[in-house]
C-alpha positions in Angstrom: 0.0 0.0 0.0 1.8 3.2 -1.2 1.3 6.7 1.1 -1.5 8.1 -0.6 -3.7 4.9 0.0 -2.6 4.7 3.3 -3.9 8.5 4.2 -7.2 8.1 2.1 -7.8 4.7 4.1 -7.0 6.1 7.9 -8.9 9.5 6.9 -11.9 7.0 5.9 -11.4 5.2 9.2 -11.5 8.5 11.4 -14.6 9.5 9.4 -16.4 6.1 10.1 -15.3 6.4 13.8 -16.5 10.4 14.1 -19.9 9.4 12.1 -20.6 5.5 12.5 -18.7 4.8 16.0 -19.1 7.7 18.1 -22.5 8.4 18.1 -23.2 4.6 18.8 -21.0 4.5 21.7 -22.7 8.0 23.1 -25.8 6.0 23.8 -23.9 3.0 24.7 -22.2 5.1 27.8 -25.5 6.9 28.4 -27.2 3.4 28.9 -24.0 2.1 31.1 -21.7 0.4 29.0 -18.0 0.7 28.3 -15.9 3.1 26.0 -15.2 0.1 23.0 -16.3 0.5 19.2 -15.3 -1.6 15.9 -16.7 -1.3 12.7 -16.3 -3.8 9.3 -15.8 -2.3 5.8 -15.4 -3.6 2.7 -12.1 -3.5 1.1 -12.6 -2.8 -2.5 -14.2 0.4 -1.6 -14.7 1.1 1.6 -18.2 1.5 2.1 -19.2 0.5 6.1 -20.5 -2.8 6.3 -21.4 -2.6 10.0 -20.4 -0.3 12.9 -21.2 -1.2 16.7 -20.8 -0.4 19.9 -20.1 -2.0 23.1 -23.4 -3.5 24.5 -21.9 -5.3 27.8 -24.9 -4.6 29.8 -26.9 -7.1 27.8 -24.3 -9.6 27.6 -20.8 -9.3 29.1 -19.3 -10.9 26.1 -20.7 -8.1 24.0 -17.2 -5.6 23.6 -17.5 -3.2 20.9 -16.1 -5.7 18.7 -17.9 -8.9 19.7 -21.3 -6.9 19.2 -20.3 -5.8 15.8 -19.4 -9.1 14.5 -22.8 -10.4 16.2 -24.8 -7.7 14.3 -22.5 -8.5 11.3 -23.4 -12.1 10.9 -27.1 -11.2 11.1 -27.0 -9.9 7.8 -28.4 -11.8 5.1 -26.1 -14.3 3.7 -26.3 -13.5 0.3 -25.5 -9.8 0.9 -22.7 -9.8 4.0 -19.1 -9.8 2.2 -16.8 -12.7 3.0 -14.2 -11.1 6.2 -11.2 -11.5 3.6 -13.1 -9.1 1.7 -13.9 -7.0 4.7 -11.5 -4.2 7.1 -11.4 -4.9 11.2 -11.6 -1.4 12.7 -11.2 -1.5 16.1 -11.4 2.2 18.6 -9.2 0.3 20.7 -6.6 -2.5 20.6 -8.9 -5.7 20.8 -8.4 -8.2 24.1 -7.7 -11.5 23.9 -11.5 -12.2 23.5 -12.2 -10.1 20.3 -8.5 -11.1 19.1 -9.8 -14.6 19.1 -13.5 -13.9 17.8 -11.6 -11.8 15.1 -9.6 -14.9 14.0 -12.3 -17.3 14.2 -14.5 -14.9 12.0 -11.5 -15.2 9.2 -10.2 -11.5 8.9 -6.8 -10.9 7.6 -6.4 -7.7 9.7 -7.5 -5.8 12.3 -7.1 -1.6 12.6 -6.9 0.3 15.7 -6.9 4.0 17.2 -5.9 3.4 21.1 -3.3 1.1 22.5 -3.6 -1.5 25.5 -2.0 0.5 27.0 -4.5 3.5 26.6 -7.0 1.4 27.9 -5.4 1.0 30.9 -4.0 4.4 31.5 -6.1 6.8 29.7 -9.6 4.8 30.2 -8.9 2.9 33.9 -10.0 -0.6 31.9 -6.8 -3.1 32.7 -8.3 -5.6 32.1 -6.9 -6.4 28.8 -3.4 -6.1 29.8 -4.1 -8.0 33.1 -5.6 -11.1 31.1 -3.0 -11.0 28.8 -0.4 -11.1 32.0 -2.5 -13.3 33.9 -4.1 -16.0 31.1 -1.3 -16.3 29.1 1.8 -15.0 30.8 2.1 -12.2 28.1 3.8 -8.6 28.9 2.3 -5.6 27.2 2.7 -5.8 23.3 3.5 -9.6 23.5 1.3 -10.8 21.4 2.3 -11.2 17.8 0.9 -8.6 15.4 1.7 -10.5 12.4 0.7 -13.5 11.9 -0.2 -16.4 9.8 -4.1 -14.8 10.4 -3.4 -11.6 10.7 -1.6 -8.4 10.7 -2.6 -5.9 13.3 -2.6 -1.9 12.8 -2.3 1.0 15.3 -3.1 3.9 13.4 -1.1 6.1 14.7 2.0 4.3 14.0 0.6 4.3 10.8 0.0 8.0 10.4 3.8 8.3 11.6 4.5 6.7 8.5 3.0 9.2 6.6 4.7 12.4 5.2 5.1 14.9 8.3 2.3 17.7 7.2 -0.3 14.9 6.2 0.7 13.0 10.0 0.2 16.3 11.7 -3.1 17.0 10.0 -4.2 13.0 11.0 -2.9 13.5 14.2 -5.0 16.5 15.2 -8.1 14.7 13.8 -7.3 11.9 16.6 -6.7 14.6 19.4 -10.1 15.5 18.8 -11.4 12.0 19.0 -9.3 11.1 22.0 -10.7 14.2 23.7 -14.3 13.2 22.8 -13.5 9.4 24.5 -12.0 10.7 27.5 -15.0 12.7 27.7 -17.3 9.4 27.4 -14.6 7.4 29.5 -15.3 10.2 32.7 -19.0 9.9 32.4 -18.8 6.1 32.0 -16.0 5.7 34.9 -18.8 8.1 37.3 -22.1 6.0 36.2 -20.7 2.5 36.5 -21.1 2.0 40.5 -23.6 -0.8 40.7 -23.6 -1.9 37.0 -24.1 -5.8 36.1 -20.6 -5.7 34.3 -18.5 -8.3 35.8 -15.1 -6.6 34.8 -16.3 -3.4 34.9 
């Protein structure tokens, strides 16, 4: 993929998370659930297959990216696109779960705005990072993000990639949207007291 693909497909990822993922999670938070998003797209031309939200409230195993692949294979047959055909996008880096339901689905890749790492630090979730460390002995990172599944994709190690006046310009597009998260992360973090969210 040469630059200019790469910057038309991460601007087309932003736009799906500012139009498709955000809203979505808004209510999600409202209602009680966690931060997570993900979103499928096709990869001949990028139109949004599905975009979703975490939904842990009505079943725990619903992450952002669990839901979307539930709401994903309740499309029609004949018209849902085979996952080699399809984009992962993922607001943050998927946990062991949703890196396993991910595989199982079939998808050559999987693309991602915040870090492990984030989660922990920037959202007060550790819970990926402590079943990582606690399930299957692996330190932060460990995991192999290339694969003979799948190759995985933070985009902002992708932007930094990128000539440095179109990074900058991507880069301030993601402040924005980390600023709206840690928005929804304070309002979920005050509203979660007495939620039926095992790790919550």
């Amino acid at each position: 993929m040469d630059r200019n693909d790469t910057k038309h497909l991460i601007e087309r990822f932003i736009a799906v998370i500012e139009h498709d993922i955000l809203p979505r999670t808004r209510a999600g938070v409202a209602a009680g659930n966690k931060v997570f998003g993900a979103a499928i797209l096709r990869k001949s031309d990028l139109a949004l297959v599905v975009a979703e939200t975490n939904n842990e409230l009505e079943n725990p195993l619903w992450h952002g990216e669990m839901h979307a692949l539930k709401r994903f294979y309740e499309l029609p047959a004949g018209s849902r696109p085979s996952t080699r055909d399809c984009l992962f996008l993922s607001t943050h880096e998927p946990c062991s779960l949703c890196l396993s339901a991910i595989t199982w689905a079939g998808f050559d890749n999987f693309w991602y705005l915040f870090s492990h790492q984030d989660s922990r630090d920037e959202f007060a979730i550790p819970h990926d990072l402590r079943i990582l460390k606690e399930v299957f002995r692996l330190e932060p990172g460990g995991y192999n993000a290339r694969n003979a599944f799948w190759t995985a994709h933070g985009l902002r190690a992708e932007i930094n990639r990128l000539p440095a006046a179109q990074a900058s310009a991507l880069h301030d597009r993601l402040d924005a949207i980390r600023a709206a998260y840690a928005a929804l992360s304070e309002s979920y973090q005050a509203g979660k007291v007495g939620n039926d969210i095992p790790l919550n």
